[in-house]
C-alpha positions as a printed NumPy array, in Angstrom:
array([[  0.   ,   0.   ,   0.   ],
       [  1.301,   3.565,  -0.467],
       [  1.568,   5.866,   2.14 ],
       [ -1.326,   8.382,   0.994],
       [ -3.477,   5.39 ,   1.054],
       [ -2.555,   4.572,   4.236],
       [ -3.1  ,   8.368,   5.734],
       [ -6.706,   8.336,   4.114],
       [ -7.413,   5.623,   5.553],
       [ -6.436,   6.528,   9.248],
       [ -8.182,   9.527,   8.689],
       [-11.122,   7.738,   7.338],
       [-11.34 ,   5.887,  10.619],
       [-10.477,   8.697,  12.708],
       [-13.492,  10.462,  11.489],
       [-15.976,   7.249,  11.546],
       [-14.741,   6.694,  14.888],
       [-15.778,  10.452,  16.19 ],
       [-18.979,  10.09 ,  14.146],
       [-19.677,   7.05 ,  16.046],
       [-19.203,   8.593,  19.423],
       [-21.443,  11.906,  18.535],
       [-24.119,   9.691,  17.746],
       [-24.176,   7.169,  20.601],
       [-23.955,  10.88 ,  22.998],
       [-26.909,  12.165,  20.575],
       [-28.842,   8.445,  21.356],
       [-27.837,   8.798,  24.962],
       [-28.882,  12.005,  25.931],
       [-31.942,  11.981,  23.612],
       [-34.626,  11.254,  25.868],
       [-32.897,  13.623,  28.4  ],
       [-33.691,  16.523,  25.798],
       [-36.648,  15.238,  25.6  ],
       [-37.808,  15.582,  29.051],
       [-37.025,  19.519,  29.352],
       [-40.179,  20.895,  30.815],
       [-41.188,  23.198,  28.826],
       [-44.124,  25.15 ,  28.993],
       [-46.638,  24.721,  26.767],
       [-48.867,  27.437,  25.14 ],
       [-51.35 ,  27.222,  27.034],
       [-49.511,  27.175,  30.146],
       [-47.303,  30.562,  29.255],
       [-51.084,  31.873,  27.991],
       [-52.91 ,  30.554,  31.436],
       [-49.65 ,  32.35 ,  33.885],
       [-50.172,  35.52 ,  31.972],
       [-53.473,  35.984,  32.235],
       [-53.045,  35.064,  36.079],
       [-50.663,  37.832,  36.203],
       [-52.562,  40.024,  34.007],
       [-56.042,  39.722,  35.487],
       [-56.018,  40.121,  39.115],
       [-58.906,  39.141,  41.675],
       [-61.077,  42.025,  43.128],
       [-61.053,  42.195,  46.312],
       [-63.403,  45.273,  46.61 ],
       [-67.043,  44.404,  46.955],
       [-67.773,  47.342,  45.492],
       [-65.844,  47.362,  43.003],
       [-66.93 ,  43.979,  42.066],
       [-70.814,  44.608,  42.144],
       [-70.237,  47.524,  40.041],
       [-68.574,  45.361,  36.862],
       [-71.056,  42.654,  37.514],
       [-74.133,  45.383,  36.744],
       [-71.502,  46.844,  33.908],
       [-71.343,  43.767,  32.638],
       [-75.548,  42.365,  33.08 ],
       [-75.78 ,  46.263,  31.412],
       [-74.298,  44.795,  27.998]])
């Protein structure tokens, strides 16, 4: 064999042998990635509306929208 064979193919292997490696890490931690919790839609949606819209604690305040509201 000549010698620029022989580099090729240690670089070859060199490079199947990293490829290898990502993609057992990538099969490993792929479930991992998976469980990230995040939020869905409607759970960012639902905690800013919570934060948006807060409670009255005025009776007043709160009979007064209810008759705005039986107005409409």
């Amino acid at each position: 064999m000549s010698d620029g064979l022989k580099i090729f193919l240690v670089v070859l292997g060199v490079v199947v042998a990293i490829a290898l490696i990502a993609f057992s890490i990538y099969m490993y931690l792929k479930p991992r990635l998976k469980r990230d919790d995040k939020p869905t839609e409607e759970q960012i949606l639902h905690e800013e509306m919570d934060r948006v819209l807060k409670p009255i604690d005025d009776e007043e305040t709160a009979k007064a929208i209810e008759q705005y509201k039986d107005e409409d």
